[in-house]
N, C-alpha and C positions, 0 to 999 in steps of 0.2 A: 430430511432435515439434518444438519450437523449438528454437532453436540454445541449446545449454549457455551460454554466455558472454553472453548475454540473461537468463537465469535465473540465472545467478552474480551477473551485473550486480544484478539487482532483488531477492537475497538483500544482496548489501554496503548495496543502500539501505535495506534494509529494519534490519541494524543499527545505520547511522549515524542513521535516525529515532527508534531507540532510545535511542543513546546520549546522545542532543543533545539530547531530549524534555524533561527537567525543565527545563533550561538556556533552551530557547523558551520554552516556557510562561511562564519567571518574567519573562523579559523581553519578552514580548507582555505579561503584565500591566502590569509599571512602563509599558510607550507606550501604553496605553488607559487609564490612571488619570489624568484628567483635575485632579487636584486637586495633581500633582507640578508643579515647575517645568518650564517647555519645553526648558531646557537638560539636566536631567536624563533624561528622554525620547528629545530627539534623542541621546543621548550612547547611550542604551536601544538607538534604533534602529539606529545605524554598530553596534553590538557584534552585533545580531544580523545584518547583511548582513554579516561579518565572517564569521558561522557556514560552515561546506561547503552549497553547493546544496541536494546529495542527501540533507541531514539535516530536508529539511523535507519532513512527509507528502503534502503532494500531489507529490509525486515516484514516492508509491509508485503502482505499475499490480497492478491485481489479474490473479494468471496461475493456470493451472489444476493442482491439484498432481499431477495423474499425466505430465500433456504439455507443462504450461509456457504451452502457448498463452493471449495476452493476449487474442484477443475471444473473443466468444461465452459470457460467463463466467457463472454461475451463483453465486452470492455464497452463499444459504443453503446449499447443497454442494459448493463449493469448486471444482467442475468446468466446463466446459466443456462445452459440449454434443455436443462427439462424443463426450468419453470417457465422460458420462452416457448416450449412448444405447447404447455397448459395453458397459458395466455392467448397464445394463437388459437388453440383450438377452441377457444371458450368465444374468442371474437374479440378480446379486447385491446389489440394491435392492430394500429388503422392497416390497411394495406394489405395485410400477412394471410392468407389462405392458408388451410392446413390440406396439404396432397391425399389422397389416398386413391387408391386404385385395386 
């Protein structure tokens, strides 16, 4: 299990990437529209290093939703691969046999 306050943590960022999303977006556009003035642009870009850190997405870390743990992650099912092998073993992934030999 990771520590709660790691997973607290990486839920706040995970809102503030929401909240600040439309606000990046518009102003990533205006600094790559090469057809704006350079004054308007740079003026684009202090507004967005302005933004908090933690509202831009590669801040976010993908963690596992039963244990929190950030490696070993498995993206198409959300887990981790221990807690996908407890799941598997337990039976409760259609399909997934647990090997042994």
């Amino acid at each position: 299990m990771a520590k709660k306050s790691m997973v607290e943590r990486e839920k706040k960022r995970a809102k503030l990437v929401q909240k600040y999303a439309a606000k990046r977006a518009e102003l990533n556009e205006i600094i790559k529209d090469q057809s704006r003035p350079m004054e308007e642009r740079f003026k684009a870009t202090l507004k967005l290093a302005e933004l908090p850190r933690n509202s831009s997405a590669t801040r976010l870390h993908n963690r596992c939703q039963l244990s929190g743990r950030p490696h070993a992650y498995y993206r198409k099912l959300k887990l981790s691969r221990i807690a996908l092998r407890e799941l598997g073993s337990n039976g409760y992934i259609p399909g997934m046999v647990k090997s042994s030999w």
